[in-house]
C-alpha positions as CSV (number, residue, x, y, z in Angstrom):
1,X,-39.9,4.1,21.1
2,X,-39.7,0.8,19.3
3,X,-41.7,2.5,16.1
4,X,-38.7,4.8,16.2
5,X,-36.0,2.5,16.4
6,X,-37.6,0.2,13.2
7,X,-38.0,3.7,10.7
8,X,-34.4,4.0,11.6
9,X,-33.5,0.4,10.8
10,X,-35.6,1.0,7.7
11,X,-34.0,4.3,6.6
12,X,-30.5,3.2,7.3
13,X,-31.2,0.2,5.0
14,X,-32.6,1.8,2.1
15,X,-29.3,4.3,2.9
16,X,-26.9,1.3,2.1
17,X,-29.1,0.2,-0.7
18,X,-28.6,3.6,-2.7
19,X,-24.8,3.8,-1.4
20,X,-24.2,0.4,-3.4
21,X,-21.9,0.3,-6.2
22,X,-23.7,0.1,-9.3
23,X,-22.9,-2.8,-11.5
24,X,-20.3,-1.3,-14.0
25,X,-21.3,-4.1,-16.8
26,X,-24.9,-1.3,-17.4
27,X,-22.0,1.1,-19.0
28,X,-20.5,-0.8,-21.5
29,X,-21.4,0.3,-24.9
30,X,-22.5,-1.9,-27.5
31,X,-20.0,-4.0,-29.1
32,X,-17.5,-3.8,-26.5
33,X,-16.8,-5.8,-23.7
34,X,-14.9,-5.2,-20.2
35,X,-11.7,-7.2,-19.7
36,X,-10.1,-7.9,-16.3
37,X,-6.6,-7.6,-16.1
38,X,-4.6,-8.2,-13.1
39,X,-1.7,-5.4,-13.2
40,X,1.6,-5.2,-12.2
41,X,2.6,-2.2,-11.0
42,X,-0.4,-1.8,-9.0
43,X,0.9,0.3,-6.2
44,X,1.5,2.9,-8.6
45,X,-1.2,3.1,-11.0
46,X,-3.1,3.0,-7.5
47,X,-1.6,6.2,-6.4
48,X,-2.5,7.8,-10.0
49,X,-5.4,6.4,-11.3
50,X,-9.2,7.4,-9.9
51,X,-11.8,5.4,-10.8
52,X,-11.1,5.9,-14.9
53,X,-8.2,6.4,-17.0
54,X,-6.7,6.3,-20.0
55,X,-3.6,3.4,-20.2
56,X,-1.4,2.0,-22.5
57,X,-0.5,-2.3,-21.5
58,X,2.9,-3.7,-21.5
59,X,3.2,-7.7,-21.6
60,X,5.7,-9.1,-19.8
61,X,8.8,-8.1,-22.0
62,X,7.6,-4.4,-22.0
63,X,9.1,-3.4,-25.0
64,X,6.0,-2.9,-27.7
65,X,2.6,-2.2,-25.8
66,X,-0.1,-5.2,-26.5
67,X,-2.8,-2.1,-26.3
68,X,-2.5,2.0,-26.3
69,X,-5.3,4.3,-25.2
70,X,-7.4,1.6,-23.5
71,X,-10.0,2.8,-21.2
72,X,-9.5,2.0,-17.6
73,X,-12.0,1.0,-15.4
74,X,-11.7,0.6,-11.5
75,X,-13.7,-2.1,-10.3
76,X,-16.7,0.0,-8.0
77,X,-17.0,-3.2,-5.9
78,X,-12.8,-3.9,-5.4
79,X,-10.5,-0.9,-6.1
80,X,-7.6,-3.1,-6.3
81,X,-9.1,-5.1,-9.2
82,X,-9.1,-3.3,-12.5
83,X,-10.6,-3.6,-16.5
84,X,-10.0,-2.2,-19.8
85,X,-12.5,-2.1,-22.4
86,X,-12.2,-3.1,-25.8
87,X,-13.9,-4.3,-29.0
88,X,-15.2,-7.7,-28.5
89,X,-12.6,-9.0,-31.7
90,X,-9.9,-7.2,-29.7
91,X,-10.4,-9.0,-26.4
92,X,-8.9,-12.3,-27.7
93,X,-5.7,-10.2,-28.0
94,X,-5.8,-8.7,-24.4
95,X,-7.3,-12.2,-22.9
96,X,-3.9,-14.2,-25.1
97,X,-1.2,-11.9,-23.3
98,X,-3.3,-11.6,-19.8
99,X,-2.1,-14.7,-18.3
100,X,0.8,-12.6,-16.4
101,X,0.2,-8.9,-15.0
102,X,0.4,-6.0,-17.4
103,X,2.5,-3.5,-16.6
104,X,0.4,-0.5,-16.8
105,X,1.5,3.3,-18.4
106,X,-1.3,6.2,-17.5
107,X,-1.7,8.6,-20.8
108,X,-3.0,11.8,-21.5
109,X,-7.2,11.0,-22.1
110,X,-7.5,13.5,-24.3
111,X,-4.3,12.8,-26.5
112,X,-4.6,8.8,-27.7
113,X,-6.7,7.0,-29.6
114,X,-7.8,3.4,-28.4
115,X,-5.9,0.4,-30.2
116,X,-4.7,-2.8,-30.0
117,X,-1.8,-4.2,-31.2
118,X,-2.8,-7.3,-33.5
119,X,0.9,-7.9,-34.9
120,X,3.8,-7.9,-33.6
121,X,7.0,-5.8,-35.5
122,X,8.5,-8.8,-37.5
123,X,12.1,-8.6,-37.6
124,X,14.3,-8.4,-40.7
125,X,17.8,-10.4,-41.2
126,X,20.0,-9.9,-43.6
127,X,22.6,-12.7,-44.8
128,X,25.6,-11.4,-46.2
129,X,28.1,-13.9,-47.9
């Protein structure tokens, strides 16, 4: 009986070894990098969003997007704690306007193409006399 009773100690270990997350860092391609972001509307994108998607990222003002067509990536470890992936030179950009939740918009994977936004519009005044 005890014999028994340690295989099943044994198998039921090696079970919760293999049901592990992996560590998401082995599938990040070369030259990019995985950026957390803490996210605002997270009750909804929650409700949406499985482990992947496809987003665009509002800074606090939400009127131009800071990045469209970023790859989302649910943390395997905490599903409330997400990351988008970007070019290493683009992370300063998302890391610079991360310091407050982004408001998060779910797009269309197969539509948008990944950038971010490096300038912002400039806007024009005229003087009239």
């Amino acid at each position: 009986m005890a014999w028994l009773v340690e295989t099943t100690n044994r198998t039921n270990e090696k079970l919760a070894e293999s049901e592990a997350p992996e560590a998401i860092d082995t599938f990040i391609p070369r030259g990019f990098v995985l950026v957390p972001i803490e996210v605002q509307n997270l009750a909804s994108l929650d409700s949406i969003v499985g482990q992947f998607g496809v987003v665009d990222l509002y800074a606090e003002d939400k009127t131009l997007p800071v990045g469209r067509g970023l790859k989302l990536v649910r943390s395997p470890r905490d599903p409330s704690q997400f990351a988008v992936m970007v070019s290493e030179s683009d992370s300063r950009t998302i890391v610079k306007h991360g310091q407050k939740p982004f408001h998060v918009t779910v797009q269309n994977p197969n539509q948008v193409k990944s950038e971010v936004q490096t300038k912002t519009q400039s806007t024009k005044i005229i003087w009239e006399n």
